[in-house]
Backbone as CSV, one residue per row, in Angstrom:
resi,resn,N_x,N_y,N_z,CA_x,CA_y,CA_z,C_x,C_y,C_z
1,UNK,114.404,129.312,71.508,113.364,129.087,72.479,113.968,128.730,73.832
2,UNK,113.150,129.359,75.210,113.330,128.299,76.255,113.342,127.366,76.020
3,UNK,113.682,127.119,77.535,113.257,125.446,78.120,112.371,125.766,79.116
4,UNK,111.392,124.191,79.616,110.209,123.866,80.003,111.167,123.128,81.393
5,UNK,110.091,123.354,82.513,110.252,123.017,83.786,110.683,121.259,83.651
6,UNK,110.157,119.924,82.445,110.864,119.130,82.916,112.202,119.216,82.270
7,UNK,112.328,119.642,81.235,113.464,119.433,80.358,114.901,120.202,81.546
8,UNK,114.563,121.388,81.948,115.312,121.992,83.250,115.624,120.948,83.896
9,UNK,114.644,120.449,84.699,114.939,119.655,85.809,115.811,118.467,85.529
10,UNK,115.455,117.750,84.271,116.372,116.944,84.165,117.659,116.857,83.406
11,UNK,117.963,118.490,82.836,118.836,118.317,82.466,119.902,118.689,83.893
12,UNK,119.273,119.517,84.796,120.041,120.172,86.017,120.008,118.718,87.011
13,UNK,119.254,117.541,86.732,119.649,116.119,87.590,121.170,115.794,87.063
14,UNK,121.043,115.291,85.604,122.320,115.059,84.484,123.067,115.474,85.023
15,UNK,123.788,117.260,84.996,124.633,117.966,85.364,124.873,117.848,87.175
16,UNK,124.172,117.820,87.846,124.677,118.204,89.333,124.410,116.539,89.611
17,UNK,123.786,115.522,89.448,123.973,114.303,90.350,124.632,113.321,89.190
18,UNK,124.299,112.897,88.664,124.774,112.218,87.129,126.273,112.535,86.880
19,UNK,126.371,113.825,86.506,127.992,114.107,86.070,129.221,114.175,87.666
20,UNK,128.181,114.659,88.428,128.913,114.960,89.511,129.346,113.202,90.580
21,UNK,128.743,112.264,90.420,128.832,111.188,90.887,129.757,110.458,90.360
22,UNK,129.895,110.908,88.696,131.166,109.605,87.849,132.466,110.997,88.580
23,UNK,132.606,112.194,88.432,133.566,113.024,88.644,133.807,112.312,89.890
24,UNK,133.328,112.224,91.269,133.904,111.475,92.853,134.129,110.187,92.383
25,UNK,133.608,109.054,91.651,133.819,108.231,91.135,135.768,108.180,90.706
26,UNK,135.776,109.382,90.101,136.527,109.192,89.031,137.956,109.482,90.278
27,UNK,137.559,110.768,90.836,138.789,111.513,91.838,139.164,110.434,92.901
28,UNK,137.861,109.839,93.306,138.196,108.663,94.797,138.896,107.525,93.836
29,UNK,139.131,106.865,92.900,139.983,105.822,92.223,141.198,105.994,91.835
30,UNK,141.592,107.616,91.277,142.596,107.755,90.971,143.495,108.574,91.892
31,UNK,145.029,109.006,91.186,145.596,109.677,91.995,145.604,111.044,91.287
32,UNK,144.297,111.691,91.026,144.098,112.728,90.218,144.535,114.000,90.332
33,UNK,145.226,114.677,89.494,146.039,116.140,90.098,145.294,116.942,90.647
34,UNK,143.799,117.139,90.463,143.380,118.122,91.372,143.024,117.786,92.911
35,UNK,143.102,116.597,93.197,142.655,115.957,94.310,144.040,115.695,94.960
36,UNK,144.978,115.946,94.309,146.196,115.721,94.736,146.766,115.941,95.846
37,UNK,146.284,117.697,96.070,146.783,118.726,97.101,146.109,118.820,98.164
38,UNK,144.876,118.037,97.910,143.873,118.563,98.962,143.545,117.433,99.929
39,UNK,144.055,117.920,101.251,144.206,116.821,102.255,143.032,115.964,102.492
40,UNK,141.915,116.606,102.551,140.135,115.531,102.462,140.322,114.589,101.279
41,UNK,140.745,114.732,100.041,140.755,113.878,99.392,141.349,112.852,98.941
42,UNK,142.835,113.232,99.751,143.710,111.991,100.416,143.433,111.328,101.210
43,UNK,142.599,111.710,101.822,142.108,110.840,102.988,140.734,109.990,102.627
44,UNK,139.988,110.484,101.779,138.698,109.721,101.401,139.158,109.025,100.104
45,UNK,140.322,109.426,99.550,141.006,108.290,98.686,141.611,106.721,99.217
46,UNK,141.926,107.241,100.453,142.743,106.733,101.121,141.516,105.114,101.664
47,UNK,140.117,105.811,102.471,139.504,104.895,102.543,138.919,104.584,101.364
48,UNK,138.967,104.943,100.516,138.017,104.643,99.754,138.665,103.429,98.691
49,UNK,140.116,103.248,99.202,140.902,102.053,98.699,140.821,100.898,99.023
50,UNK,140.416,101.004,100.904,140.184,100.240,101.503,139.032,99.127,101.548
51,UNK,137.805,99.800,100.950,136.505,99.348,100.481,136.558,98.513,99.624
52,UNK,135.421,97.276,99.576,135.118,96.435,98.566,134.568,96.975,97.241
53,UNK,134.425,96.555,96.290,133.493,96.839,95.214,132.135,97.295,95.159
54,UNK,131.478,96.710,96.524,130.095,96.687,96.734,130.104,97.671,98.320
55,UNK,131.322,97.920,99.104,131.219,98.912,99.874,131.145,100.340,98.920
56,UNK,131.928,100.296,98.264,132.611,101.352,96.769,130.893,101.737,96.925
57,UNK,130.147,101.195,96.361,128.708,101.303,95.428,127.836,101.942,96.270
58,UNK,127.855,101.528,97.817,127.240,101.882,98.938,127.647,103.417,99.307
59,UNK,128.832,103.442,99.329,129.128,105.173,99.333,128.553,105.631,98.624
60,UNK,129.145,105.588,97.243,128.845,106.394,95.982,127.239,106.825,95.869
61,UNK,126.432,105.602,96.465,124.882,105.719,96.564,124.875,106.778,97.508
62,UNK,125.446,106.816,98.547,124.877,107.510,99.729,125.605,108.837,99.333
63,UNK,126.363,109.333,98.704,126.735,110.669,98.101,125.732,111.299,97.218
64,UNK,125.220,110.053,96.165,124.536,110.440,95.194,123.064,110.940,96.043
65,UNK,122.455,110.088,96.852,121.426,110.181,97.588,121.455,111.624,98.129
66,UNK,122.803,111.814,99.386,122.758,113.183,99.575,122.519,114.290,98.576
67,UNK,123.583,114.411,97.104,123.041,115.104,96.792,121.546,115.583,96.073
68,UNK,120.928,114.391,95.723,119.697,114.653,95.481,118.858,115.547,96.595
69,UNK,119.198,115.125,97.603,118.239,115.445,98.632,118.311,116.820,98.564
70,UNK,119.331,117.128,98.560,120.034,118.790,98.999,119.555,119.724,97.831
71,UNK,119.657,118.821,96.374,118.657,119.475,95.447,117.164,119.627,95.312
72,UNK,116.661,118.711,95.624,115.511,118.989,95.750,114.851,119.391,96.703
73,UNK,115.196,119.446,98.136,115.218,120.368,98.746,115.355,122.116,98.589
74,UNK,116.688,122.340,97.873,116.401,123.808,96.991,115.311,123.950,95.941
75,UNK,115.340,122.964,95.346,113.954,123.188,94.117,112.777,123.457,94.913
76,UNK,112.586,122.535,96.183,111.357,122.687,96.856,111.183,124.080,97.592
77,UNK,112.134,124.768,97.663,111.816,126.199,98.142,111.853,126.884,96.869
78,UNK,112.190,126.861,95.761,112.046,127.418,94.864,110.561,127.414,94.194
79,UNK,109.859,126.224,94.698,108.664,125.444,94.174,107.661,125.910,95.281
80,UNK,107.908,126.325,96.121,106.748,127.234,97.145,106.714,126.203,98.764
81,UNK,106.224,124.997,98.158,106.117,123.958,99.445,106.824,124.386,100.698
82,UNK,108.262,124.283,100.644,109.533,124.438,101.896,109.662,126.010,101.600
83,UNK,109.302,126.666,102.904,109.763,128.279,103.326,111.075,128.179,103.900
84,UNK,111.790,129.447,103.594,113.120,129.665,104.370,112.682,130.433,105.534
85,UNK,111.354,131.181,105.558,111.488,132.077,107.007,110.423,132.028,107.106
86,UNK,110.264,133.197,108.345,108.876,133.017,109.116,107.368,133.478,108.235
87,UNK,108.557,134.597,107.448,107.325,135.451,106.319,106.590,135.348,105.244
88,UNK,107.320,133.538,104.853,106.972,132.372,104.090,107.054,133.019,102.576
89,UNK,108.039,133.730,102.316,108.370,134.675,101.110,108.538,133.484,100.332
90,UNK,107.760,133.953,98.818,107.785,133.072,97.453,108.845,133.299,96.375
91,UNK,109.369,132.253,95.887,110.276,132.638,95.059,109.991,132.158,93.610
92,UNK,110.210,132.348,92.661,110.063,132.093,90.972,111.086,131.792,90.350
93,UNK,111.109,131.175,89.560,112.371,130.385,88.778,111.729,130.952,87.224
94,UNK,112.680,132.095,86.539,112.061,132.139,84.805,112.886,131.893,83.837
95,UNK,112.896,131.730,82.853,113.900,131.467,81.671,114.202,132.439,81.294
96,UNK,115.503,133.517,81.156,115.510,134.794,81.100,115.080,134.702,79.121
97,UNK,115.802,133.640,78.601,115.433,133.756,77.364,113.596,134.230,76.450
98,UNK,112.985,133.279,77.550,111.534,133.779,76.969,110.192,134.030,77.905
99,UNK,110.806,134.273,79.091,110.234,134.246,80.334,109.432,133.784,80.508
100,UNK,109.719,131.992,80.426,108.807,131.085,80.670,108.748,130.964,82.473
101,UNK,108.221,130.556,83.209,108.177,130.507,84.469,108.242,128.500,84.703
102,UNK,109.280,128.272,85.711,109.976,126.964,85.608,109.816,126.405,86.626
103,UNK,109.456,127.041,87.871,108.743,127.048,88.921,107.119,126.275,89.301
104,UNK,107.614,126.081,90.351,106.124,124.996,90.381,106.434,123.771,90.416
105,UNK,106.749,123.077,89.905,107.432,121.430,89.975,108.348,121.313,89.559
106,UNK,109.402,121.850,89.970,110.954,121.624,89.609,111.406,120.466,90.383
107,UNK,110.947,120.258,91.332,111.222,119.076,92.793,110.369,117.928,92.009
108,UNK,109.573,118.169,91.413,108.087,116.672,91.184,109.141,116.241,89.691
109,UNK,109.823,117.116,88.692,110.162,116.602,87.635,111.930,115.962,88.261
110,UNK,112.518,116.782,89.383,113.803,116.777,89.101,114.014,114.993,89.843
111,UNK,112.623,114.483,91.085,112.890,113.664,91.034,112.616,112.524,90.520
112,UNK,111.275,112.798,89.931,110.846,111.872,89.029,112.047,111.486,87.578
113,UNK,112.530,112.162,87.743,114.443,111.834,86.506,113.816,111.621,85.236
């Protein structure tokens, strides 16, 4: 069987803000090999050493925050509300498995968590 527009939404919160917040979590604390090479993340390692425990928390919020926004923002054009152009073109979200349609409150479930 599909999946249903909340079960989507919150499993796609889990995966993109949830998993993705302990992963910066994880890269800004350590000296992690993939973050190794890459000069932005020496450098936001770098402050991010500098920070208190409770500065630490204040970032991490305001990352996590961004990315919510940025998601549900896409859900919300996916969801009809927010147009990308002038011609106010609609878009649909389906489950290719049973072509349930997922669309419609992907933004109302993804932030309601």
């Amino acid at each position: 069987l599909g999946v249903n527009t909340r079960e989507f939404s919150v499993r796609l919160r889990g995966i993109v803000i949830d998993e993705s917040t302990l992963t910066y979590r994880e890269l800004l604390s350590s000296a992690h090999e993939e973050a190794s090479h890459d000069r932005f993340w020496a450098l936001a390692r770098a402050l991010y050493a500098k920070l208190s425990e409770q500065e630490r928390e204040v970032l991490l919020g305001l990352m996590r925050q961004a990315a919510t926004d940025a998601v549900a923002t896409a859900l919300s054009v996916i969801d009809g509300p927010t147009v990308l152009d002038e011609a106010k073109s609609s878009f649909e979200l389906r489950c290719v498995d049973d072509g349930t349609v997922l669309s419609g409150t992907l933004c109302d479930y993804f932030l309601g968590g």
